[in-house]
C-alpha positions in Angstrom: -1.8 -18.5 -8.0 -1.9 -19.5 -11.5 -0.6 -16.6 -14.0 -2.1 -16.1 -16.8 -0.6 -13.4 -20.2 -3.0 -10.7 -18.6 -1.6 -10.8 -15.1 2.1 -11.2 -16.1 1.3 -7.9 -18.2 -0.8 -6.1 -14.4 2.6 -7.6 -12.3 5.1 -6.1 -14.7 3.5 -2.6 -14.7 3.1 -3.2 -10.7 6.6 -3.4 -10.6 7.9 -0.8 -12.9 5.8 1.6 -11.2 7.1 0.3 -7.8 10.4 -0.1 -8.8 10.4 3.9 -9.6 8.9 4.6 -6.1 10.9 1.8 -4.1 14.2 3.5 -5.8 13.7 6.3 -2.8 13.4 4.0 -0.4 15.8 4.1 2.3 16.1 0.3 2.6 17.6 -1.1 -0.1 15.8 -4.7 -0.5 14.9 -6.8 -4.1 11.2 -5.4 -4.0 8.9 -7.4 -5.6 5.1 -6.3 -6.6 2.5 -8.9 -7.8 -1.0 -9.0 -8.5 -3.3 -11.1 -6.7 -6.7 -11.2 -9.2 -9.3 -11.9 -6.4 -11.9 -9.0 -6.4 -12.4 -9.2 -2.6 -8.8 -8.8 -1.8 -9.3 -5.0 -1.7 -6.0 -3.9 -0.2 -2.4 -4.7 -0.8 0.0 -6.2 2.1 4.0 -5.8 2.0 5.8 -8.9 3.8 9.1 -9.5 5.7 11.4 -9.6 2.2 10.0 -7.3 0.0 7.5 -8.9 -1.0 4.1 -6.8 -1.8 0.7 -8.0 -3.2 -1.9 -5.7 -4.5 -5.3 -7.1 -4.7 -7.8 -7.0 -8.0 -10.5 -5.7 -5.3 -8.1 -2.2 -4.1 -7.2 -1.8 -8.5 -10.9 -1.0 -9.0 -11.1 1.6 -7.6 -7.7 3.1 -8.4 -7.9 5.7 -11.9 -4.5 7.0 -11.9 -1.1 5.8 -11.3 -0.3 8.1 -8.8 -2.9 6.2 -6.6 -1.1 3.5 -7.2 2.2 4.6 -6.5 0.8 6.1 -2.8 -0.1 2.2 -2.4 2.6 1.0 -3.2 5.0 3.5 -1.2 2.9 2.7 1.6 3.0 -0.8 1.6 7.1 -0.5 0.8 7.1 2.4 4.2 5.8 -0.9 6.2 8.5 -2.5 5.4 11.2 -0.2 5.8 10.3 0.8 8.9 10.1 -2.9 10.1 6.8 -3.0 10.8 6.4 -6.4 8.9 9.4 -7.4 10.4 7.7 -7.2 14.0 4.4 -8.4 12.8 6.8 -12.0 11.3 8.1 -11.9 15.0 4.4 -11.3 16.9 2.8 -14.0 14.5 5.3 -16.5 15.5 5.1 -15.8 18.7 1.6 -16.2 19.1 1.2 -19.6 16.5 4.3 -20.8 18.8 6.4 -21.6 15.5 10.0 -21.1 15.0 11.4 -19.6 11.6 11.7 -23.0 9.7 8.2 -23.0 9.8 7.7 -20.1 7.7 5.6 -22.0 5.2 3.1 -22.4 7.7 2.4 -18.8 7.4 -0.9 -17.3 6.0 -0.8 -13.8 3.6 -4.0 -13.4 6.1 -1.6 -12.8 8.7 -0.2 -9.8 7.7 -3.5 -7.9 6.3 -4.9 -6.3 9.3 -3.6 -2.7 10.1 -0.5 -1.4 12.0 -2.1 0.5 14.3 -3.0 4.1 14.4 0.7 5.4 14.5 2.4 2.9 12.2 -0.2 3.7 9.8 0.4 7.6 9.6 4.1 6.8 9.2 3.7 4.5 6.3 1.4 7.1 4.9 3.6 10.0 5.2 6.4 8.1 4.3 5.3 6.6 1.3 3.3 9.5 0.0 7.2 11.2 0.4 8.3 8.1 -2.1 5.6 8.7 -4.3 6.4 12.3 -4.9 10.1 11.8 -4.9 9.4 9.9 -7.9 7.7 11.9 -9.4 3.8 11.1 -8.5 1.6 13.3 -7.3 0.2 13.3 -3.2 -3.5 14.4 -4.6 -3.7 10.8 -5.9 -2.9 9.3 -2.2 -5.8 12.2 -1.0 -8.6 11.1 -3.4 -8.3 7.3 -2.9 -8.2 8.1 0.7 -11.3 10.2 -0.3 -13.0 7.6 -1.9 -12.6 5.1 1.3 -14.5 8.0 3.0 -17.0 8.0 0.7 -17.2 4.0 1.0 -17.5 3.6 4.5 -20.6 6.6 5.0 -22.6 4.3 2.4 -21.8 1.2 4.3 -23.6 0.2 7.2 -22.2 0.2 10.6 -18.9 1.9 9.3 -17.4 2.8 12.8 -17.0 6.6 13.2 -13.2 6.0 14.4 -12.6 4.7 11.1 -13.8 7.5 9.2 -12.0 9.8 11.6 -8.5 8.0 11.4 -9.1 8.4 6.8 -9.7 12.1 7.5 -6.6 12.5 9.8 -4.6 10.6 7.2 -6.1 12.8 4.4 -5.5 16.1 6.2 -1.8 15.1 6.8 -0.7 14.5 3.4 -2.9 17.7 2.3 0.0 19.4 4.6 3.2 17.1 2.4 1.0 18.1 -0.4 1.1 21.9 -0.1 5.1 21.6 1.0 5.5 20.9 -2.5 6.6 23.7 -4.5 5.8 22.2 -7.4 3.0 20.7 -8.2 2.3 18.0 -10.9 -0.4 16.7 -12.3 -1.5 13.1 -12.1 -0.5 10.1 -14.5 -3.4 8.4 -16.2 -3.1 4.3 -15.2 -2.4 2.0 -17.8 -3.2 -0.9 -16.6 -3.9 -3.8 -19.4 
């Protein structure tokens, strides 16, 4: 990936705001947050490391930096609770590689989910980062919202999908009226 004055400008506020949420994490690693440009990368993936990419494609729909900060908690929740770490392991596994190999390794490898469970963890958790730093949970419940709102105006949207959004919506609603004190959200300023 080529980078260009406007994308050094998107990964240093990527990883000032990260760095203030990954400063709650509990483990301690050199996190690292970069911008991958590509409009149909519309997620972002943590790696084994530290590592985290957010895609152009998830920033669009994003309006305030305490949606970002629930992305980026999440993503740093998947890898403190090694679930990246066991993906590494089940990938080489299954492409029969050992760990010198590494390089061989796709980013496409790590993008689908976690799993119903592994998800609500890194949801929970990293809404929990979010707020400790200061962010808001209702930014994490209206992107979640607006995924809802995506999938009923896409065609063959499975129901179980929906379902598993609202589930993750309704439990940071509950971390969201735990709070005592509620802030308001943080406009994004993004270049």
């Amino acid at each position: 990936m080529r980078s260009t004055p406007l994308t050094t400008k998107i990964d240093e506020y990527l990883q000032a705001v990260g760095d203030r949420v990954a400063a709650h994490a509990q483990r301690k690693l050199p996190y690292r947050f970069l911008f991958d440009p590509s409009p149909a990368f519309k997620s972002a993936v943590g790696l084994p490391g530290g590592q985290i990419l957010v895609g152009g494609g998830i920033l669009a729909y994003i309006d305030s930096e305490d949606q970002l900060a629930a992305v980026l908690g999440h993503e740093v929740e998947h890898i403190a609770l090694n679930q990246c770490r066991d993906r590494l392991i089940k990938v080489l596994a299954e492409k029969h590689l050992s760990t010198d190999k590494l390089k061989e390794l796709k980013v496409n490898d790590f993008l689908p989910g976690y799993g119903h469970d592994n998800e609500l963890a890194a949801d929970r958790e990293g809404v929990k980062l979010a707020m400790e730093a200061g962010y808001s949970p209702k930014g994490a419940i209206r992107l979640l919202r607006t995924f809802v709102i995506l999938g009923q105006q896409m065609p063959n949207t499975p129901a179980e999908g929906q379902k598993r959004l609202e589930e993750r919506i309704g439990q940071i609603e509950i971390l969201s009226n735990q709070r005592e004190v509620q802030v308001s959200e943080k406009p994004l300023s993004l270049p």
